[in-house]
N, C-alpha and C positions, 0 to 999 in steps of 0.2 A: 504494500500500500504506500503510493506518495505524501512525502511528509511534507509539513508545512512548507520548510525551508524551500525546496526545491520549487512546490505552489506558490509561493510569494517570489521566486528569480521567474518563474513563468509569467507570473502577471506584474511583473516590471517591465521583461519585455516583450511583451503584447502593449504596452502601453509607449513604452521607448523607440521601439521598431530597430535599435541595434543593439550590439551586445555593447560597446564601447559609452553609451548612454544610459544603458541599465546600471552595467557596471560602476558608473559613479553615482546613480543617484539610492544606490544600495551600501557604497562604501567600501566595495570589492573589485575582485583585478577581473579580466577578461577570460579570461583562461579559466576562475572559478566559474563563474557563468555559462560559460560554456558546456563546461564542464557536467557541471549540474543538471543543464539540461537536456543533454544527450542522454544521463543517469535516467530523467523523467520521461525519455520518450522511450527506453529500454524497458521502465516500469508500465508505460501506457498500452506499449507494443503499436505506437502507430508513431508518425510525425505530426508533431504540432505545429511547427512554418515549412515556410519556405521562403526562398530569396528570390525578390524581384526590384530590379530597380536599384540593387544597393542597400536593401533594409529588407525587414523579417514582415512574412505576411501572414495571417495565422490560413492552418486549413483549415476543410471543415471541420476536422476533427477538434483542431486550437481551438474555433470557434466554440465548441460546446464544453469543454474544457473550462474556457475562459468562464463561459455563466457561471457553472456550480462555482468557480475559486473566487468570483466578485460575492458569491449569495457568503462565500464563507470566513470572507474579507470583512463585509458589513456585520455577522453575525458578531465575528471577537472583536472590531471594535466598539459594536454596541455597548458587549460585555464589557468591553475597559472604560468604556466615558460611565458607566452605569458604576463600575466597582470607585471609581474616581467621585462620583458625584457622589458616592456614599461616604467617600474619608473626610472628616471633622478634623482633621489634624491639623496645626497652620506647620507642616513640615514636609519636605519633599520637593522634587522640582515641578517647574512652574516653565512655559515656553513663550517665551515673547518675540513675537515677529514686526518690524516696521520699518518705513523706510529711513535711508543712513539720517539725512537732514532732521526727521522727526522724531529718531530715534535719540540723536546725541543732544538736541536741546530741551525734548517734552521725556521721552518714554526713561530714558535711563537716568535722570533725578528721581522718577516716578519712583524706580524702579531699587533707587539706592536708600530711600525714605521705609521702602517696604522691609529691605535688609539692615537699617538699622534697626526698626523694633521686633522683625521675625529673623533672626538668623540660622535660623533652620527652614527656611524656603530655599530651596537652592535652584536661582534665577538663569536661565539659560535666554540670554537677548543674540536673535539673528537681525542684521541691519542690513534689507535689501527692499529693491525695490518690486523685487521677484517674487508672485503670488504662492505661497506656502498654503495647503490644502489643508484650513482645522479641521473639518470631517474627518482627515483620516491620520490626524494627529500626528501631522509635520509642525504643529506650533497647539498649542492651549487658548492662547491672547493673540488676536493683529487687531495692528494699525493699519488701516488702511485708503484710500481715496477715492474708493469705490463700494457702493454695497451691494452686498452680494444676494442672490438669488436662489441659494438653497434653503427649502423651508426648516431646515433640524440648525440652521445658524441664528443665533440671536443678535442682529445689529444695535447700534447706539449710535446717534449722533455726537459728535465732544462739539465739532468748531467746525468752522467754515476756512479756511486759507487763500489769500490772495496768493495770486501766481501771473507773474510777465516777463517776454523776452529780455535778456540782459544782454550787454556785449562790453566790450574793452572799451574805456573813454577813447581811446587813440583808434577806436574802428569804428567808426559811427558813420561811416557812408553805405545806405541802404543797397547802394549797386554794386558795393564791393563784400559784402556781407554773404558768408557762409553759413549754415545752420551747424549747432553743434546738438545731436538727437538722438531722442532715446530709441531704442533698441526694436525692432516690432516683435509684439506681442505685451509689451509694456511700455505703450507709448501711454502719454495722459491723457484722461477725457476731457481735451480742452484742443482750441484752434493751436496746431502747432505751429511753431516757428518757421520750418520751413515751409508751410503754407500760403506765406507772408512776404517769402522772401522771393525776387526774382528768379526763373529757371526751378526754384526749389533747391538752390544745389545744399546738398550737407558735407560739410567736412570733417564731421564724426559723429556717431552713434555709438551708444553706453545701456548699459544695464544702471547707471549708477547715480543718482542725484549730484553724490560729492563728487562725483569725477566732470559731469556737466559743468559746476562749479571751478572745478579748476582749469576745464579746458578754457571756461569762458574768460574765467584771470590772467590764464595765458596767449589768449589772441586769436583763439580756432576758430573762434564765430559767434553767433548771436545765436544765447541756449534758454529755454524756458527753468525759471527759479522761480522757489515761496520768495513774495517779495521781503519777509523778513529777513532774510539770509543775502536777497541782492541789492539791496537799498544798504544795508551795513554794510558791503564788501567792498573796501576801500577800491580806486579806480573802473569799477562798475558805474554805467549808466542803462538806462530802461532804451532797450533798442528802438521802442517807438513811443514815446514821451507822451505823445498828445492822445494816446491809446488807453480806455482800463483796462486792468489788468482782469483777468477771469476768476472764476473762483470753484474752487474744490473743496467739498464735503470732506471730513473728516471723519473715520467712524472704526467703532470700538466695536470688534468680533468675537465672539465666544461661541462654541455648544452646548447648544440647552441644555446637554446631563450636566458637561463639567463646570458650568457656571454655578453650580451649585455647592460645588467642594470649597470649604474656606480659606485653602490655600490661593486659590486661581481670583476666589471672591475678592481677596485682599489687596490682591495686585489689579484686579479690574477695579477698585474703589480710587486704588490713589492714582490710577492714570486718568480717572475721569476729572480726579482733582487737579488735577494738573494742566488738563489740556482746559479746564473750566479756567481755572487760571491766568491761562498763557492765552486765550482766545481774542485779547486785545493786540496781542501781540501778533496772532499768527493773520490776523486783517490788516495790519499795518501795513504803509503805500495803496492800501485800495483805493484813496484818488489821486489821480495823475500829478 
């Protein structure tokens, strides 16, 4: 009978489509992966992909494979947000996901206020801008700029955030101006930058807020910033001055089981206080 192990590299990559992509978002080399699941189609007695195109396709057979290992995926993580939402303890870790800019000014004061009076929560903060799936408990807590659309997730509003093109005081000519832009797949939901700009050209693209920020201090082009972080940053001006800025919801994620454990409770109380706090701040520049 196949074990879990090898059930869970299957439905990695069934979702990954290569082994070199499973392989990191599991934590393991190529060769185990592989490995593994050659083990699982020796156990199955059939093949579960095949290669087309460069990437792993499932067959029929993957295909049905794949259902019973999602029905058995959903079942133990139910069981774990359910045994989590039963612990009263304020000890244990706690998973914090948000982006880098929101993370280093709002989440991780939040998040150092909660470890000086619980020091037995042991806080694990990811600072990206890269959506972490709390369903299935890649994180506990996000922050995030978008709310999300799964009925078993609990949103919160905290804040509203201004957001507008920045560029290098010494680059301020519209014609000469490159975009510097996020990544697709996590672009913001707001007019971007290089929508704005002639031709559209970009001269880089990033997964990263803080790196946006520093390509933009360094000269690459004119990149969308929270205007709190680009109205401070010395040699920054608004690439287009006579423009408002747009604005992004800010919102506080949890799972309805684990919102209920008073470790996770503790640490969602003080990032609401925090961003309730910061909320003047994070509108600040919202007019021209």
């Amino acid at each position: 009978m196949p074990d879990w192990d090898g059930l869970r590299i299957f439905l990695a990559l069934s979702r990954a489509r290569t082994l070199a992509a499973a392989a990191r978002k599991l934590g393991v080399d190529e060769t185990t992966v592989a490995r593994r699941l050659a083990r699982l189609e020796r156990q199955m007695g059939t093949s579960l992909f095949e290669r087309a195109a460069g990437v792993l396709v499932l067959t029929a057979a993957g295909e049905g494979v794949r259902s019973a290992v999602e029905q058995m995926e959903a079942a133990a993580l139910a069981a774990e947000r359910r045994a989590l939402g039963a612990d009263r303890h304020l000890s244990g870790r706690v998973r914090v996901t948000a982006p880098e800019i929101l993370g280093r000014y709002f989440v991780l004061p939040a998040l150092h206020a909660v470890h000086a009076r619980h020091p037995g929560i042991a806080i694990e903060l990811i600072s990206t801008i890269v959506r972490l799936d709390v369903t299935r408990r890649e994180a506990d807590v996000a922050i995030r700029t978008v709310r999300p659309t799964e009925p078993a997730l609990v949103a919160r509003k905290l804040a509203r955030m201004a957001v507008a093109p920045y560029v290098r005081r010494s680059r301020t000519k519209r014609s000469q101006l490159a975009a510097v832009g996020y990544a697709d797949g996590i672009r913001l939901p707001l007019r971007n930058v290089e929508d704005r700009l002639p031709e559209g050209r970009v001269a880089l693209r990033t997964n990263s807020i803080a790196t946006v920020l520093e390509a933009v201090s360094l000269g690459w082009g004119a990149g969308d910033l929270p205007c709190f972080v680009g109205d401070a940053t010395s040699g920054l001006l608004r690439a287009f001055p006579s423009e408002k800025p747009d604005w992004l919801d800010v919102w506080l994620i949890v799972h309805a089981d684990v919102q209920r454990t008073s470790r996770v409770r503790v640490v969602v109380d003080e990032l609401a206080r925090a961003f309730r706090n910061g909320a003047e701040l994070l509108a600040a520049g919202s007019s021209p």
